[in-house]
C-alpha atoms as a printed R data frame, in Angstrom:
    type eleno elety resid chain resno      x       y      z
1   ATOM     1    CA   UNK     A     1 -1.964 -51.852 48.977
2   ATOM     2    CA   UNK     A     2 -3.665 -50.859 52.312
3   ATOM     3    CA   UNK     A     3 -0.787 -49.687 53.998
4   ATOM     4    CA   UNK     A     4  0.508 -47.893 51.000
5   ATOM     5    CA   UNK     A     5 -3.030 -45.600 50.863
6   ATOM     6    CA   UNK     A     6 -2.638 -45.079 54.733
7   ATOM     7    CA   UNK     A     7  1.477 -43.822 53.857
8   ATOM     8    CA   UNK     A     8  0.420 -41.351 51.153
9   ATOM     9    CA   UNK     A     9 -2.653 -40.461 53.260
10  ATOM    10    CA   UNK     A    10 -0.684 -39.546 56.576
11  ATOM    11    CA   UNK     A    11  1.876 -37.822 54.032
12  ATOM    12    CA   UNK     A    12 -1.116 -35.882 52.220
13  ATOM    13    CA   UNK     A    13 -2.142 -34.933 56.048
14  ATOM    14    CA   UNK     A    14  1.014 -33.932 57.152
15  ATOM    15    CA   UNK     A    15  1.543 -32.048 53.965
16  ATOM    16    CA   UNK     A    16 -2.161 -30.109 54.606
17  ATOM    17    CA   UNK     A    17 -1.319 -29.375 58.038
18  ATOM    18    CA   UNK     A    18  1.923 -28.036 57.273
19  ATOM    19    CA   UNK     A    19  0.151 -25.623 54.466
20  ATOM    20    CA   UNK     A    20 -2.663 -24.363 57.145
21  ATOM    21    CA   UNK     A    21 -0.517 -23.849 59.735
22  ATOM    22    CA   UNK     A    22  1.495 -21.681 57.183
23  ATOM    23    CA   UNK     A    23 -1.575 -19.404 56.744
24  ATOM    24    CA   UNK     A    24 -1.247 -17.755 60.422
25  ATOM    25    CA   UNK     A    25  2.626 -17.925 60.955
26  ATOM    26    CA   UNK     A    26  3.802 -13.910 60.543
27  ATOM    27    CA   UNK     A    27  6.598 -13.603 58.133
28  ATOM    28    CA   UNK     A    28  6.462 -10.152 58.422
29  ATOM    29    CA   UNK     A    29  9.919  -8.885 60.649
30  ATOM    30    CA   UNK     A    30 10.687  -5.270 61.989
31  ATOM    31    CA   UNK     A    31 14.478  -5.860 63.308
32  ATOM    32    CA   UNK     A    32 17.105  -3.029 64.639
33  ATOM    33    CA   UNK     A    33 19.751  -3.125 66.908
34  ATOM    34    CA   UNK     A    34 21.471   0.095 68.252
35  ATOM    35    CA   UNK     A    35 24.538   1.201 69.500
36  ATOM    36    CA   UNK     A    36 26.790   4.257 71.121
37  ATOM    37    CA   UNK     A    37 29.974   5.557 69.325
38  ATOM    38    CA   UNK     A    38 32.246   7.945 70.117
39  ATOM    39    CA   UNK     A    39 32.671  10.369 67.605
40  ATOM    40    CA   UNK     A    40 30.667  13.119 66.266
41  ATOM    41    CA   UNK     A    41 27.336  12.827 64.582
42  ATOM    42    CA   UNK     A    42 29.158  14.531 60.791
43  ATOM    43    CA   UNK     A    43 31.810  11.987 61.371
44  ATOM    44    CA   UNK     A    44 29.953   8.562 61.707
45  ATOM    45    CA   UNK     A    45 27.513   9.844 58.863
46  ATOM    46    CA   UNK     A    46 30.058  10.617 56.444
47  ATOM    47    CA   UNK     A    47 31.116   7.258 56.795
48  ATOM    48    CA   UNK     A    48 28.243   5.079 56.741
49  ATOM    49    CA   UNK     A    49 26.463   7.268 54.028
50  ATOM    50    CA   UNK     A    50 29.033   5.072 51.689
51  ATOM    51    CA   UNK     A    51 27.871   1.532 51.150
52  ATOM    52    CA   UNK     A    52 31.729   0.566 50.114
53  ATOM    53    CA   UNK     A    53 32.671   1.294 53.752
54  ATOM    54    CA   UNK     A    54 30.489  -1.512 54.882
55  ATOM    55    CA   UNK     A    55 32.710  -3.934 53.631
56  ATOM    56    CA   UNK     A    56 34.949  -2.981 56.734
57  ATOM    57    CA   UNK     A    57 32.403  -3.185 59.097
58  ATOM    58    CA   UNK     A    58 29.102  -5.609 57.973
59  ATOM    59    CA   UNK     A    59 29.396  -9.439 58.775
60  ATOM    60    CA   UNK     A    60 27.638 -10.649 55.747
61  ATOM    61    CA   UNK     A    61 30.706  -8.473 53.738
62  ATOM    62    CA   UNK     A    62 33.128 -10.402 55.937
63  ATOM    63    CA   UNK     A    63 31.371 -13.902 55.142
64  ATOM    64    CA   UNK     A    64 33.414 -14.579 51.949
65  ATOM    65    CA   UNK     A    65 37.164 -13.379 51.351
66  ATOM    66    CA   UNK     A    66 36.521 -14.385 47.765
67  ATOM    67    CA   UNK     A    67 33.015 -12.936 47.301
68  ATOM    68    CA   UNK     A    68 33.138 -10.527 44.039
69  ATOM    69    CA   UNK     A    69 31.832  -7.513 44.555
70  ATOM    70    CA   UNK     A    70 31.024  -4.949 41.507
71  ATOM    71    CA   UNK     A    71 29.718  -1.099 41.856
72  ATOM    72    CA   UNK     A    72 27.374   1.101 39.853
73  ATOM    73    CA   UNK     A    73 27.141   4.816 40.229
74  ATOM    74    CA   UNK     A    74 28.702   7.377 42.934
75  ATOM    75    CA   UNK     A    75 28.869   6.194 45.999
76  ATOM    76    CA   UNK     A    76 26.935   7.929 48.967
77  ATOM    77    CA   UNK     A    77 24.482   9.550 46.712
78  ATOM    78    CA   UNK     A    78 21.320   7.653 46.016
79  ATOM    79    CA   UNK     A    79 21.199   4.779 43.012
80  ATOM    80    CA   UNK     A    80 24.592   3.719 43.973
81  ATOM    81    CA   UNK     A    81 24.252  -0.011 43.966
82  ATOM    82    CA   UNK     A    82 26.982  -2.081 45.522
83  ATOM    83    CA   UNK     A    83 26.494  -6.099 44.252
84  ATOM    84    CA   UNK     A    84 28.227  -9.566 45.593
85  ATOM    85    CA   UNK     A    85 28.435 -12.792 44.058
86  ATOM    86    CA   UNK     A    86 30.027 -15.675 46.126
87  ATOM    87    CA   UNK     A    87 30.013 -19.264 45.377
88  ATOM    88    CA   UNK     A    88 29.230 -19.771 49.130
89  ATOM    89    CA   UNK     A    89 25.221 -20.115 49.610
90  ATOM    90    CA   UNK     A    90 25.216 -18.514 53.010
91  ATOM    91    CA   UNK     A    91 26.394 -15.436 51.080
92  ATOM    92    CA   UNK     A    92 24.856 -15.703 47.749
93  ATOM    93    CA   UNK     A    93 24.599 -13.306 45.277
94  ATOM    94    CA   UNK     A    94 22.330 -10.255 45.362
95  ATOM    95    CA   UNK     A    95 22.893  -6.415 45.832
96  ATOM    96    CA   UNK     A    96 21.854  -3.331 47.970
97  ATOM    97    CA   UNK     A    97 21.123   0.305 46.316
98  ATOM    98    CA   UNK     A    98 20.727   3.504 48.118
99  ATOM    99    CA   UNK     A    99 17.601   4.714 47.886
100 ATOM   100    CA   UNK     A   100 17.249   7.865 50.145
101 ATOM   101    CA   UNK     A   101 19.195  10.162 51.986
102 ATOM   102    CA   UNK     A   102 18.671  12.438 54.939
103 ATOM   103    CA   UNK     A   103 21.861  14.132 55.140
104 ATOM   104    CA   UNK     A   104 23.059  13.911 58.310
105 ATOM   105    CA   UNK     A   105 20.570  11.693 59.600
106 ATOM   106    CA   UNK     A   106 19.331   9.020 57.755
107 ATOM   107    CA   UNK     A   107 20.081   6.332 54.592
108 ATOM   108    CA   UNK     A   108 17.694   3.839 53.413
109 ATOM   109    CA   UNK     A   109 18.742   0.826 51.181
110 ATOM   110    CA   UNK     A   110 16.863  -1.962 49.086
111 ATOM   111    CA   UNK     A   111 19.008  -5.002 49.278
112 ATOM   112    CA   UNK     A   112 17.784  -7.593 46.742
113 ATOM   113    CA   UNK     A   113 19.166 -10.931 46.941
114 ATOM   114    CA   UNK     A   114 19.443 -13.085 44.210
115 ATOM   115    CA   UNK     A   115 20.693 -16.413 45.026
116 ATOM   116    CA   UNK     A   116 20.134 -18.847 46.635
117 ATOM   117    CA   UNK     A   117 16.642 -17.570 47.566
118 ATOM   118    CA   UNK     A   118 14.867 -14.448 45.560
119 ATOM   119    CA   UNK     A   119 13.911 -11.929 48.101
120 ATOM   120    CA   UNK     A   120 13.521  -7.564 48.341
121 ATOM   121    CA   UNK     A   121 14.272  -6.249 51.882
122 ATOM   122    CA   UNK     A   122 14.262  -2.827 53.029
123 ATOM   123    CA   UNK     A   123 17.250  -1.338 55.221
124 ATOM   124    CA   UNK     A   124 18.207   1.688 57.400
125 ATOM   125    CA   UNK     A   125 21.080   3.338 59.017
126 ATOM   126    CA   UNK     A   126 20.140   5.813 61.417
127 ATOM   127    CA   UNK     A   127 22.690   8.450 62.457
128 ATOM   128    CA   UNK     A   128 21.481  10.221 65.935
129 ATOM   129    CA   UNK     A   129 23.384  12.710 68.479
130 ATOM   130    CA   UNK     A   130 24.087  12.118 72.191
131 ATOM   131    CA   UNK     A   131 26.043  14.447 73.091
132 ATOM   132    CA   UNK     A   132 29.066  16.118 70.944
133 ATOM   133    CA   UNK     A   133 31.481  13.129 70.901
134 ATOM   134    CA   UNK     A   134 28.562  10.832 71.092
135 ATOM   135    CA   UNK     A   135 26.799   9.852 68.350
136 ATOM   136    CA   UNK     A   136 23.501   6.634 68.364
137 ATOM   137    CA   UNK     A   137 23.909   4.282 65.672
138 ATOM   138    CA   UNK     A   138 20.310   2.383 64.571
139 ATOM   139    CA   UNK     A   139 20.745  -0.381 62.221
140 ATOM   140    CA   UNK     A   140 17.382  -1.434 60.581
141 ATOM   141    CA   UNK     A   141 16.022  -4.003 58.694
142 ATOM   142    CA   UNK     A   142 12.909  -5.156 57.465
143 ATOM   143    CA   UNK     A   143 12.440  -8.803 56.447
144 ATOM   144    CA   UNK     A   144  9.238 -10.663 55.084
145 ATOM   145    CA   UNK     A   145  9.131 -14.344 54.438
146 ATOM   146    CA   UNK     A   146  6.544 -15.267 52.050
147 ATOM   147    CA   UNK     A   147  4.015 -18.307 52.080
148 ATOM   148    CA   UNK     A   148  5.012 -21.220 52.895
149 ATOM   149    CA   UNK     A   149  8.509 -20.500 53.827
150 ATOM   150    CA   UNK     A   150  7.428 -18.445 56.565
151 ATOM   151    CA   UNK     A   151  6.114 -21.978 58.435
152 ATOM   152    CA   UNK     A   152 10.287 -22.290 58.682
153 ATOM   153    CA   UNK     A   153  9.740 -19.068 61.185
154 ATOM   154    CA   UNK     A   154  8.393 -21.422 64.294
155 ATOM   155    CA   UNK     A   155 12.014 -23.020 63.966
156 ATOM   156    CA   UNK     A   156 14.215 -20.652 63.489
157 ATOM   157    CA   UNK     A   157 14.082 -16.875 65.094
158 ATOM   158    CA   UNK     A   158 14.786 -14.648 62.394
159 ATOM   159    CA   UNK     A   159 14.804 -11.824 64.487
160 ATOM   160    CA   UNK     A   160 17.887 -12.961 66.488
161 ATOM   161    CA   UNK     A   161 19.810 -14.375 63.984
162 ATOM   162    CA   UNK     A   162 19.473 -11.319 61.645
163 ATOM   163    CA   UNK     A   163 19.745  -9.005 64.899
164 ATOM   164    CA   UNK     A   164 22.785 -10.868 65.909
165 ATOM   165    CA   UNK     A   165 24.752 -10.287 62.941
166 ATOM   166    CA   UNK     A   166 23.397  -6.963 63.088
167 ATOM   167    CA   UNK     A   167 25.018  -6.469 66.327
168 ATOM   168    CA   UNK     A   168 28.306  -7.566 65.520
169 ATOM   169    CA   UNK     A   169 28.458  -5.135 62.210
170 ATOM   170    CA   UNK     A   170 27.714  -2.540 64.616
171 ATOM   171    CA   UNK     A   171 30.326  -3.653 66.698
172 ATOM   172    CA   UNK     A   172 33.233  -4.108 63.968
173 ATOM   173    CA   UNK     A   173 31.493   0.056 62.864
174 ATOM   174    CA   UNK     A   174 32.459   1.006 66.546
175 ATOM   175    CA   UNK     A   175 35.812  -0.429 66.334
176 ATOM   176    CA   UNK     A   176 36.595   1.030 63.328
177 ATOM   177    CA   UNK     A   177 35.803   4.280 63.624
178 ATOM   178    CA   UNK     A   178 36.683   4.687 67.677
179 ATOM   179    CA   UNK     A   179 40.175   3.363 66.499
């Protein structure tokens, strides 16, 4: 009976420590990777300004061949919402909306994921001239893990794994449109 109160009284500890330590992890995550392609500023917008186009370029759209995706509204003007559902949890089921457009410049996006985890996070292209064959790409996104999950944030660094697969959408965007 002892050693059964010291068990659930290390667990109970554990358990605490966990919760406290929660309190001052940041879940809070700016993230945006950039990158130089060779086309015109017009050119790169008018593509990315379509959310259906990412499914040639994004990695999470590459994820899951048999992901089904479903559309609502005109694309590349804003409350166009493009939605997944895949059996796959690393993919999930959720969907992202256009919320505001800069012509030329700038679209923002709310992608809202579903399954297997319920979470809002806000998202940016950024469309900005080098030169007039050059045109900066800035991929944004903006992540917050709520209490306690975010304790799972001194194990794994969201920043690079979401910035990673950032970097290879921008990438497979570069190839694509510098084909």
């Amino acid at each position: 009976m002892k050693i059964l109160k010291i068990i659930l009284l290390t667990v109970v500890a554990i358990i605490a420590i966990a919760l406290i330590t929660a309190l001052f992890v940041n879940g809070d995550y700016s993230i945006k990777r950039e990158i130089v392609i060779n086309k015109p500023k017009t050119e790169v917008f008018n593509y990315i300004k379509y959310l259906k186009n990412q499914n040639e370029y994004s990695k999470w759209a590459k994820m899951d061949p048999n992901m089904k995706p479903t559309f609502r509204g005109t694309d590349g003007q804003v409350g166009f919402v493009s939605a997944w559902d895949s059996k796959l949890d690393s993919v999930g089921k959720g969907e992202q909306e256009i919320m505001k457009i800069e012509e030329g410049k700038r679209v923002d996006y709310e992608i809202r994921f579903i399954k297997p985890m319920e979470a809002v996070a806000p998202a940016y292209m950024i469309t900005d001239s080098i030169a007039p064959t050059e045109t900066k790409v800035t991929w944004g996104f903006e992540e917050h893990v709520p209490y306690p999950f975010n304790l799972m944030c001194l194990f794994f660094d969201v920043e690079q794994l979401i910035g990673n697969d950032l970097n290879v959408g921008l990438s497979n965007l570069k190839g694509k449109l510098e084909q």
